[in-house]
BAZAKE-813122 format. One line per field, with one value per residue (C-alpha): residue in one letter; x, y, z. Coordinates in Angstrom, 3 decimals. Layout:
BEGIN
r (a_...)
xx (X_...)
yy (Y_...)
zz (Z_...)
! end
This chain:
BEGIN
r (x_x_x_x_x_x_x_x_x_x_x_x_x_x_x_x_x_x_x_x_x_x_x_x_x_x_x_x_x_x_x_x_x_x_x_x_x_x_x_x_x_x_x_x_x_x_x_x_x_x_x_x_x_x_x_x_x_x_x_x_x_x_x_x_x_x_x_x_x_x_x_x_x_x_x_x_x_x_x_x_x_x_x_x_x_x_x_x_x_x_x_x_x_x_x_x_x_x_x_x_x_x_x_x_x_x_x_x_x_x_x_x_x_x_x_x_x_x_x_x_x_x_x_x_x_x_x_x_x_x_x_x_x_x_x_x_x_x_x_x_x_x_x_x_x_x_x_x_x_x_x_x_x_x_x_x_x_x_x_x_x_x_x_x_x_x_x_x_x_x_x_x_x_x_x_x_x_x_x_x_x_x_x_x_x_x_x_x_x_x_x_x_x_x_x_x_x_x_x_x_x_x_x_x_x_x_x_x_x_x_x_x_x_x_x_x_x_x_x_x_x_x_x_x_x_x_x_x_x_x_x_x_x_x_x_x_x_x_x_x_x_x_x_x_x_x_x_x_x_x_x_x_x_x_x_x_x_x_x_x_x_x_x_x_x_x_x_x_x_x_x_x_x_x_x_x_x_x_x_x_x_x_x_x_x_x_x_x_x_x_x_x_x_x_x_x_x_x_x_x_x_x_x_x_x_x_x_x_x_x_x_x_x_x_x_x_x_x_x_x_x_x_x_x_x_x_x_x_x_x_x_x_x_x_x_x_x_x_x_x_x_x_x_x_x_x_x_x_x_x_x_x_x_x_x_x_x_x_x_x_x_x_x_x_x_x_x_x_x_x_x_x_x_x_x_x_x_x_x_x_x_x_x_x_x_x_x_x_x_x_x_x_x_x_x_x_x_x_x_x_x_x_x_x_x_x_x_x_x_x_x_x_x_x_x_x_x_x_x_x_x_x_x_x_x_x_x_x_x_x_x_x_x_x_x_x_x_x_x_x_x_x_x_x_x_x_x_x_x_x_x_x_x_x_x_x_x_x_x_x_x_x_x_x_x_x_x_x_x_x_x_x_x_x_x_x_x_x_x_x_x_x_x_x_x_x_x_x_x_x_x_x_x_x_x_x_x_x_x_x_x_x_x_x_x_x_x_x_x_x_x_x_x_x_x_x_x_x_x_x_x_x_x_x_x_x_x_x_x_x_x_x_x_x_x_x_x_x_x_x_x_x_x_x_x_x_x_x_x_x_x_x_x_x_x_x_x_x_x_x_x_x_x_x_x_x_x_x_x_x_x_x_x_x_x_x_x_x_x_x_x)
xx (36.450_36.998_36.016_33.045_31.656_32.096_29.952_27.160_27.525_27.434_24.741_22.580_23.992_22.439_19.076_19.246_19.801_17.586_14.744_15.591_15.187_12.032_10.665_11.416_9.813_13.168_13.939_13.755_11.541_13.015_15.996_15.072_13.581_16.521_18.703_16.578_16.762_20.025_21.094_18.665_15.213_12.390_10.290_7.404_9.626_10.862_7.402_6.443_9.294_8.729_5.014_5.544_8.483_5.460_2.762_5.454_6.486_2.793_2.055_4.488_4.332_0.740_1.373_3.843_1.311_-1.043_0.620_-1.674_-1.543_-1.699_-0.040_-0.651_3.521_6.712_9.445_11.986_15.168_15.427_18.518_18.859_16.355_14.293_13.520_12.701_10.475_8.402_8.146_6.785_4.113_3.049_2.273_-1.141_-2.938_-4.631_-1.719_-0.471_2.942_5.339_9.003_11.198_15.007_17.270_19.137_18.305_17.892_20.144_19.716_23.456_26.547_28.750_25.798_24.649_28.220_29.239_33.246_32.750_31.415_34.912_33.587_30.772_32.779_32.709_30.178_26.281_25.837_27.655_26.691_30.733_30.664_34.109_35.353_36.594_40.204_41.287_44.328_44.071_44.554_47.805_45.525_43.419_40.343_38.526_36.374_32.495_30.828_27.312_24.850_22.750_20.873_17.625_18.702_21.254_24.569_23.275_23.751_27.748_28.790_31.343_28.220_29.042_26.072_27.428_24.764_26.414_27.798_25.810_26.913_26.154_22.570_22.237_23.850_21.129_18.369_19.857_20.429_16.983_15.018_13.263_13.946_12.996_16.189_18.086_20.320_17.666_14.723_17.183_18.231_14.171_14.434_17.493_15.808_12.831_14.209_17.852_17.453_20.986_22.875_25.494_25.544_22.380_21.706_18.628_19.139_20.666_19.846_16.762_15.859_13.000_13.205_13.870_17.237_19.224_22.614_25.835_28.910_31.334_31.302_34.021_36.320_37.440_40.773_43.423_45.048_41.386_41.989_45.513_44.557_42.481_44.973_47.456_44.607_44.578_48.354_47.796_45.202_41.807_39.072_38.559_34.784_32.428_29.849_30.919_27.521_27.051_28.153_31.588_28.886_28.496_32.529_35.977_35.665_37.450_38.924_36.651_34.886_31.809_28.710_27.296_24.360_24.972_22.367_23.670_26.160_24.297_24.158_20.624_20.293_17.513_16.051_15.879_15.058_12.515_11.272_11.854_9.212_5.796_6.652_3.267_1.614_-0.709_-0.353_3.746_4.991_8.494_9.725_13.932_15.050_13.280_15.624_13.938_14.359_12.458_9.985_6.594_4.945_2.106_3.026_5.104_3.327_5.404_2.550_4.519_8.016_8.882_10.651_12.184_11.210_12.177_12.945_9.818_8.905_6.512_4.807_3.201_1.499_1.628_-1.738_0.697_4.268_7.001_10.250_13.756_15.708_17.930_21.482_23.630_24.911_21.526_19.205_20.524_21.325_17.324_15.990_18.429_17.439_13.620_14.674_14.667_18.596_21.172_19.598_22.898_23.400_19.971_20.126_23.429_21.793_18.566_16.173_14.026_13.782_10.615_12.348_15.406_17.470_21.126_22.286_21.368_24.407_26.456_28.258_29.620_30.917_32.571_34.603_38.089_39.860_43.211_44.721_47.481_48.704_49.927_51.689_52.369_51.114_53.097_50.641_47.895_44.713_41.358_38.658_35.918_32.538_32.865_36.497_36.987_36.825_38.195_38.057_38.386_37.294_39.196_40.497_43.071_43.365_42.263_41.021_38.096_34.661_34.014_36.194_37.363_39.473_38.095_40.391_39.458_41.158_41.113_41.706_43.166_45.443_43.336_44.957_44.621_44.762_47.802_49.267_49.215_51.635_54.105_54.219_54.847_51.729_51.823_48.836_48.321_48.420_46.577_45.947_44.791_43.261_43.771_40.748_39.000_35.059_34.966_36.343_36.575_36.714_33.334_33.234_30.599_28.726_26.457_24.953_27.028_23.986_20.076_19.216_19.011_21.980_24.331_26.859_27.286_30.267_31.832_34.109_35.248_37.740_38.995_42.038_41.921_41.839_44.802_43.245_42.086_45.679_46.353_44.003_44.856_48.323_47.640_45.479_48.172_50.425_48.265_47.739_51.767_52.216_49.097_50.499_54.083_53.434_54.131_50.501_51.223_54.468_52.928_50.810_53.349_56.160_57.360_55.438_54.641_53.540_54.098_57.397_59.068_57.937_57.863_57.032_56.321_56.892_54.351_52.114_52.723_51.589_48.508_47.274_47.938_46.572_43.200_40.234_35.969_35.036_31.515_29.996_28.712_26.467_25.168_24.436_20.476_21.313_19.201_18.625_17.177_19.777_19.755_21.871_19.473_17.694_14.828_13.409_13.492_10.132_12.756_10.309_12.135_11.764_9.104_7.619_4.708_4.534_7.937_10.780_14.145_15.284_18.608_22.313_22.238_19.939_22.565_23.565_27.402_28.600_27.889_30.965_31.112_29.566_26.155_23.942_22.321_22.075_20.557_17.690_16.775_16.642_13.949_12.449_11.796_10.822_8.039_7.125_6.519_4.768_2.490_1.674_0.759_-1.987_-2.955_-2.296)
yy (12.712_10.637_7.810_9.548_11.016_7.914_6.072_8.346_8.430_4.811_4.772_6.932_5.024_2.256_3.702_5.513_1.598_-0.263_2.847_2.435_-1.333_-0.676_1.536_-1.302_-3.735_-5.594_-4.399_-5.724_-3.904_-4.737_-4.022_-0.969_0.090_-1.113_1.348_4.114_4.055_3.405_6.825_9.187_8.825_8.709_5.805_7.413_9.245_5.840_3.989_7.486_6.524_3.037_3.294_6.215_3.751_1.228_3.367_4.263_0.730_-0.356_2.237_2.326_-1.768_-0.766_2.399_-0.092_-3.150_-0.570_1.293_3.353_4.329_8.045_10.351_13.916_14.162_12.135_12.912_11.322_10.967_11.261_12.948_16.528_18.594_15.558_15.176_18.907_18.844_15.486_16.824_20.012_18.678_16.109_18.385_19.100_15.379_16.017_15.503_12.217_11.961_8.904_9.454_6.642_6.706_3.842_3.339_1.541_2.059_5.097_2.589_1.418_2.590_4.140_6.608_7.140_7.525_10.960_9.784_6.959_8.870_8.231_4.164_5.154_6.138_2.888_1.303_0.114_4.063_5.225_5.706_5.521_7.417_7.963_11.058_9.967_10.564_14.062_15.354_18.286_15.960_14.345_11.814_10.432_9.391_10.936_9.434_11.000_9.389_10.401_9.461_6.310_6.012_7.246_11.301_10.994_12.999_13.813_10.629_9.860_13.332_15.044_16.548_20.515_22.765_25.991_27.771_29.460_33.288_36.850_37.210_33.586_33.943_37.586_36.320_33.721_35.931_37.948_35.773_33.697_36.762_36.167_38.084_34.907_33.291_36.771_36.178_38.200_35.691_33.063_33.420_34.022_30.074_29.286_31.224_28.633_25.692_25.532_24.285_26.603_25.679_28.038_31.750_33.613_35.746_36.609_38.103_35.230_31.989_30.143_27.861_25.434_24.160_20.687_20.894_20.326_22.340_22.510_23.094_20.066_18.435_18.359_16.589_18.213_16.900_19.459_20.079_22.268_24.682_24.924_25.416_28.217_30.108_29.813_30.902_33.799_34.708_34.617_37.553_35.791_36.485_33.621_33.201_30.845_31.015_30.582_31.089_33.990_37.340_36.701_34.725_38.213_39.571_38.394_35.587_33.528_30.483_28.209_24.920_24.344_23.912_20.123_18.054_16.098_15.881_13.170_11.732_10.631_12.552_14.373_13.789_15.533_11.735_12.385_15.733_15.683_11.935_9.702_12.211_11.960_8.030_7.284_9.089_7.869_10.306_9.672_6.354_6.353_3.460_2.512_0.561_1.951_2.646_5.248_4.281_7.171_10.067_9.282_11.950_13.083_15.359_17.726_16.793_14.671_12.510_10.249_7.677_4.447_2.643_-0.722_-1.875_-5.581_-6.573_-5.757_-2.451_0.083_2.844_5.159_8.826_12.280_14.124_17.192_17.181_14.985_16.388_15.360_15.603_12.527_15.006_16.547_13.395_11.169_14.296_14.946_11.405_10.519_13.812_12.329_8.656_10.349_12.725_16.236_17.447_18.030_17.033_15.628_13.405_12.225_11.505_9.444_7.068_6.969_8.489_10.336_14.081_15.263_18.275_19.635_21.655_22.033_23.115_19.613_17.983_20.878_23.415_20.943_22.298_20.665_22.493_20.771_19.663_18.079_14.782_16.613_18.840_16.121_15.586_13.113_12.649_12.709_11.046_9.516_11.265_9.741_11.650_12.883_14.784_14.878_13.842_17.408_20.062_22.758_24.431_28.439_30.930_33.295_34.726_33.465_37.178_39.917_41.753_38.637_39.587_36.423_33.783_31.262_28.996_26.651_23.927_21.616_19.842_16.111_13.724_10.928_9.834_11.609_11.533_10.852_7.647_9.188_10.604_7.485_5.431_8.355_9.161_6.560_7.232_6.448_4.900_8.330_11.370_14.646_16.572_20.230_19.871_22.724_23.610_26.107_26.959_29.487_27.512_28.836_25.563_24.080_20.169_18.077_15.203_12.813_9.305_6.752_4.858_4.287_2.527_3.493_1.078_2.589_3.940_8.310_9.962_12.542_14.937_17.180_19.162_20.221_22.897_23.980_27.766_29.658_31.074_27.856_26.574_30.072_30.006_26.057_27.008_30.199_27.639_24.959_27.388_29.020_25.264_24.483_27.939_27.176_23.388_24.294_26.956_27.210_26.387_22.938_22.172_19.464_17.541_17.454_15.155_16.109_16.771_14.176_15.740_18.279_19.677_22.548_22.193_24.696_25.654_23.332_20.118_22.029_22.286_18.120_17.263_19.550_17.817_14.509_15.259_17.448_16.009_16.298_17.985_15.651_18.884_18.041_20.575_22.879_20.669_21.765_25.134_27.922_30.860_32.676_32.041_29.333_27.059_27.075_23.660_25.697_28.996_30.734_28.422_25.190_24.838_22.539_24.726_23.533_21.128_21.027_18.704_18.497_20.676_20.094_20.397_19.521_20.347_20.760_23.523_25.892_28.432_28.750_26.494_27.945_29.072_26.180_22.645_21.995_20.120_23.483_25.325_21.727_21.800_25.395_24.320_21.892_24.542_26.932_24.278_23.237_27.330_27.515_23.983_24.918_28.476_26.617_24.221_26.029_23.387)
zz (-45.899_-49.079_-47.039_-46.120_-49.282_-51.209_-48.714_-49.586_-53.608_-53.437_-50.747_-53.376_-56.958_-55.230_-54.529_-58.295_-59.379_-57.591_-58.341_-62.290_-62.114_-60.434_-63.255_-65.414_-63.842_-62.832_-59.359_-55.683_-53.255_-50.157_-51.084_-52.496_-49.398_-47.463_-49.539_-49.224_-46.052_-45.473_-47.787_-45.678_-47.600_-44.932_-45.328_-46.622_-49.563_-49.861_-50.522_-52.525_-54.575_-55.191_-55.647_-58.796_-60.054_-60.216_-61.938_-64.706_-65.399_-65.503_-67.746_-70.197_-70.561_-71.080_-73.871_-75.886_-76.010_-77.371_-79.831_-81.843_-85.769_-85.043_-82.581_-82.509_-82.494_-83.074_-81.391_-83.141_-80.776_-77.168_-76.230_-75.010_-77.336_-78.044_-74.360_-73.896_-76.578_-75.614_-71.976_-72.978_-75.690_-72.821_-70.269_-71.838_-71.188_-74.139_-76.765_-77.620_-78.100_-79.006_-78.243_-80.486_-79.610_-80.800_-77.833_-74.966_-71.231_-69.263_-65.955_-66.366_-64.002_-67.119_-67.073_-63.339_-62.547_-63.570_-63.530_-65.819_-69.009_-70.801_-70.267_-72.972_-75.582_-78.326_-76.486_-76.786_-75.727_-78.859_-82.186_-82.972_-86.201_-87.797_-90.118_-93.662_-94.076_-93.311_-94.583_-92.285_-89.761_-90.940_-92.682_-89.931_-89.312_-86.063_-84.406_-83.793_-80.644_-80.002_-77.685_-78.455_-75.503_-73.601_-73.008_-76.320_-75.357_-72.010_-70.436_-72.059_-71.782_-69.756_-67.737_-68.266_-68.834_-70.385_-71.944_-74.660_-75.099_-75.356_-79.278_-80.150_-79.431_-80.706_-83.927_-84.185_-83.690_-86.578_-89.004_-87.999_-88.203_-84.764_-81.576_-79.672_-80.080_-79.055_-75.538_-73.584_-74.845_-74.213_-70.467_-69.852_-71.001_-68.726_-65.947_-66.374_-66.731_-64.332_-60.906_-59.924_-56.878_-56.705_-56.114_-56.582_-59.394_-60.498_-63.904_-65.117_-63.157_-62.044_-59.303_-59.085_-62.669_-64.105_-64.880_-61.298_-61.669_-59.455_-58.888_-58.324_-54.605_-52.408_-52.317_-55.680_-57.352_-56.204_-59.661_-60.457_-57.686_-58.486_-62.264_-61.178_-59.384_-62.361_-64.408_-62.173_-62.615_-66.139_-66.040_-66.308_-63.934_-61.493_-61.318_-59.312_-61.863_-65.414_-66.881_-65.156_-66.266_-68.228_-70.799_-71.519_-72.169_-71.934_-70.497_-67.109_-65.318_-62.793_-62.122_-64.607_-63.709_-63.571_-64.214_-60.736_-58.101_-54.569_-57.117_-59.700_-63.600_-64.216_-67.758_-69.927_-69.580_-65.712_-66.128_-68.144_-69.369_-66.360_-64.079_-66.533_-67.138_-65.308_-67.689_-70.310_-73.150_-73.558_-74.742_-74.539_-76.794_-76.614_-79.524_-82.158_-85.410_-87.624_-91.020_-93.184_-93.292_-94.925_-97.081_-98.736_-101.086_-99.760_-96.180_-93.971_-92.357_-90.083_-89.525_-90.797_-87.994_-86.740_-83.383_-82.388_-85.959_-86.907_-89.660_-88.431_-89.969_-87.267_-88.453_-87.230_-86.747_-86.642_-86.883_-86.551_-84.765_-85.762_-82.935_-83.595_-83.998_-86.491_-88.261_-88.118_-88.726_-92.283_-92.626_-92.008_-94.407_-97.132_-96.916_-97.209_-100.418_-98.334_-99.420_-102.005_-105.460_-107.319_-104.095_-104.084_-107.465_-107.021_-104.931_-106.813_-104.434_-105.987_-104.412_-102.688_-101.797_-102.948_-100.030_-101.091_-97.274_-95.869_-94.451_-95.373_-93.038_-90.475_-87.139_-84.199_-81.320_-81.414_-78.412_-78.346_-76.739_-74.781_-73.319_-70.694_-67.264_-64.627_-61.382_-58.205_-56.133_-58.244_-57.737_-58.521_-60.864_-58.910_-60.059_-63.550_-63.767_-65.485_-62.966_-64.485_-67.527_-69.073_-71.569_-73.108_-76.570_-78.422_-79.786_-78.012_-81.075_-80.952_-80.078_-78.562_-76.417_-78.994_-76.473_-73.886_-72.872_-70.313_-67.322_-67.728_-64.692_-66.396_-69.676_-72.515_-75.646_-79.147_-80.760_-82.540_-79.351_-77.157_-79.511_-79.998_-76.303_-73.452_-71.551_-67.788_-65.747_-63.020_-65.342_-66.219_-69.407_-69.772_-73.288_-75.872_-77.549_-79.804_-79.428_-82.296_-85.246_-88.718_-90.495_-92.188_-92.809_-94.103_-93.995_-96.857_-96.944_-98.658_-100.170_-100.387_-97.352_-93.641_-92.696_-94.991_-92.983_-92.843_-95.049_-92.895_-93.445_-90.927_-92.646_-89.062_-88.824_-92.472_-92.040_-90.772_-88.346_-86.435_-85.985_-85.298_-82.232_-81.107_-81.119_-78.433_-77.126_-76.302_-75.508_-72.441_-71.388_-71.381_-68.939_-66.907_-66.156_-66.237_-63.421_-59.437_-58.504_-60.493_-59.653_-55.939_-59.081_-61.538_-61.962_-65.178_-68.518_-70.885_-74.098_-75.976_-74.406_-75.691_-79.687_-82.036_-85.528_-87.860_-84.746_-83.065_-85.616_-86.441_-82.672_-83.194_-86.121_-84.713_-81.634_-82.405_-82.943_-82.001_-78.793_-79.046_-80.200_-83.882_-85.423_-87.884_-90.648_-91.275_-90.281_-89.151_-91.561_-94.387_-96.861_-100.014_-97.793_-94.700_-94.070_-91.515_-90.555_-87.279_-85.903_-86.977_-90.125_-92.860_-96.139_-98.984_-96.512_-94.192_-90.567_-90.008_-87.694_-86.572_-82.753_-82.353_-82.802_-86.412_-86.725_-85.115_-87.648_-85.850_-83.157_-79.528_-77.369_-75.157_-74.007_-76.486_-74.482_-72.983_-76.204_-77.281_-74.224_-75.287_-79.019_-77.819_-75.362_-78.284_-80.790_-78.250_-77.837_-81.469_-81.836_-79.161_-79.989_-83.574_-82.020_-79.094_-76.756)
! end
């Protein structure tokens, strides 16, 4: 069966290769054909195929020679809002729309390859920001990777759509002041949009939309099942779907739902960018570094950009759409003179508009390098290498789920953790985490210019009640891996063991660090700290909105890339409600 199913996923990595080359004008045609072929495609879906991968190389080679001093929108940043948004504005062939993201091409293995996301991390892919010294964390400095790459986080993540719980979405609505980001406005989105493979169920998921979803493919690593059945003992509900209804109450254990389609990751690039690439009215441009906002007045009227060394300044007939993430974003309106006045000032920029909440309120779920245990028999990652994962409340007094650790199939750890422990080469880690923290970082620039690097501060585990909740947290982890259903996958444990107190807490703080979920800093609200307004309006300005991560007023209860997509989803509602278009 292994033998079997790996044939086919790299029968079809092939095909997803040779079809990516081919939209870049770099690919082999026979051989394309030949692998088409050989993975099941008919020869006419084949040559359908290969023909579309033409048209979109020939006409995106043809939209970047002619780049035009006016678009009717600027999408700046391609990852998972970004995309949403450009896809949406497109579909009328009337609107011109240029999409600038400062990564390069997604047509690489580490991407296709839904195991190999970990490879990303620190690479071309990665933005690699790092936190500033954090005493919360014993002193260290976290790392902050983030997508730098056509789809952003959706092509280096862990591939887990999770679309957020009941009273996140509710609270939004609330504190945005419009019912359209409420959870019943929302799933109408997710309805639209999901392309659901599991279980039916029509109140809650879709079919037919861009986004393919599924659960993981056999062969699945045999510590998840066995994880869920522990899970089980514990007292969670074991659920196929874990969007479905527990999104709505206590929560439960199962496999998450994937962006996988015949092996290969469906990021929001392949979702929703790599399908209207043959169009004329979307140029798609990788590479290109925005440096700056342009105004007039208190108008923003377009970006100031590098592409291939070279400065360009490109204008917005109507808006321009910040969708470059929750460090960048703020990074880019300070760099421009949109945020906290005594910061701008510092750095002599003079302030076009002064917003005191921009970089501020910083919010990351935290997930911890450990808890760990050996293999018996080695076992290879398969799907998403993380197959298993759980919500529930650290206290049962919580409205919400604040815990969601995650099963990882190899060594994960932090870069603390690895040199205390001696780490062997076949092991697996259920990773403590919280998803409802309390704590509130920030972030600022640390000078004038667009290459000065981002200040950030994460301030991670300084309430109580957060190393409260990710001690429960490691705690549930330690019974789940230490029980019966474990015991054929686990040789002994590596780390933590049986710690307590004030040890325990030690190993927390040197283990904890980002989940890859940074957000919040241009938050969503109607209070003197909010950055935009429930239509993800920036405040005192006119042309500009912000779709991305860090317009989220509180972290969702999960995985952010589908929150992200319907962030995008609803900033293209508003936009084209606005222009009738």
């Amino acid at each position: 069966m292994d033998k079997e199913n790996k044939s086919r996923l790299e029968l079809n990595e092939e095909v997803n290769r040779l079809e990516s080359a081919l939209m870049r004008g770099r690919g082999d045609r026979r051989q394309f054909l030949k692998a088409a072929t050989a993975a099941g495609y008919s020869m006419a879906a084949a040559t359908s195929m290969m023909a579309f991968a033409d048209r979109a190389f020939a006409q995106q080679s043809a939209n970047r020679a002619a780049l035009t001093a006016e678009y009717d929108f600027i999408v700046c940043g391609a990852g998972s809002a970004g995309c949403a948004v450009a896809r949406r504005l497109a579909d009328n062939p009337n609107v011109r729309v240029l999409l600038l993201e400062a990564g390069g091409s997604d047509n690489v293995p580490q991407v296709m390859d839904g195991t190999r996301w970990p490879e990303n991390i620190g690479s071309e892919r990665d933005w690699a920001f790092k936190g500033q010294p954090t005493p919360t964390l014993n002193g260290r400095t976290p790392p902050f990777p983030m997508g730098k790459v056509l789809g952003g986080g959706s092509s280096v993540n862990g591939l887990v759509w999770a679309r957020g719980h009941k009273n996140d979405w509710d609270m939004w609505a609330e504190v945005s002041g419009e019912k359209a980001w409420s959870y019943e406005s929302v799933l109408g989105i997710y309805r639209r949009i999901e392309d659901w493979q599991g279980p039916a169920d029509p109140k809650r998921r879709g079919k037919g939309g861009e986004v393919y979803l599924s659960l993981p493919e056999a062969p699945i690593n045999p510590v998840a099942p066995a994880l869920i059945e522990a899970a089980g003992d514990f007292g969670m509900p074991k659920v196929v779907d874990l969007n479905g209804e527990i999104m709505e109450g206590e929560g439960g254990a199962g496999m998450p739902n994937l962006i996988v389609k015949n092996g290969r990751r469906v990021s929001m690039a392949v979702a929703y960018i790599h399908p209207i690439m043959d169009r004329s009215n979307i140029t798609v441009l990788l590479g290109a570094h925005v440096n700056r906002l342009k105004f007039k007045g208190k108008r923003v009227t377009g970006v100031e950009f590098v592409h291939e060394g070279k400065v360009h300044t490109i204008a917005a007939k109507h808006e321009v759409i910040l969708s470059t993430g929750a460090i960048n974003t703020p990074r880019i309106l300070m760099i421009s003179g949109v945020g906290p006045e005594k910061e701008l000032k510092k750095h002599g920029i003079p302030v076009v508009q002064k917003l005191e909440g921009v970089g501020q309120n910083f919010q990351d779920h935290i997930l911890l390098g450990g808890c760990m245990w050996e293999y018996f028999t080695p076992e290879p990652g398969r799907n998403n290498s993380a197959e298993f994962t759980f919500f529930w409340k650290s206290d049962s007094s919580l409205r919400t789920p604040d815990l969601q650790p995650f099963l990882e199939e190899f060594p994960y750890t932090s870069e603390v953790t690895r040199e205390q422990y001696t780490i062997p080469k076949a092991a697996w880690v259920l990773a403590a985490a919280i998803v409802q923290p309390t704590s509130r970082g920030h972030m600022t620039i640390s000078g004038p210019r667009p290459q000065d690097p981002p200040l950030i501060y994460p301030n991670f585990l300084s309430t109580e009640q957060d190393i409260k909740a990710l001690t429960r947290s490691v705690e549930i982890c330690r019974e789940l891996g230490n029980s019966k259903h474990l015991k054929p996958y686990a040789k002994r444990e590596i780390m933590p063991g049986e710690l307590k107190g004030k040890e325990l807490e030690r190993f927390i703080r040197n283990a904890a660090g980002t989940y890859f979920h940074e957000t919040c800093t241009c938050k969503m609200g109607r209070d003197e700290m909010s950055v935009v307004d429930g239509k993800l309006r920036v405040y005192g300005l006119e042309g500009l909105r912000i779709a991305d991560g860090s317009i989220m007023p509180a972290i969702t209860t999960g995985n952010t890339m589908a929150p992200c997509v319907v962030i995008g989803e609803r900033c293209a509602e508003e936009l084209k409600q606005q222009y009738r278009i």
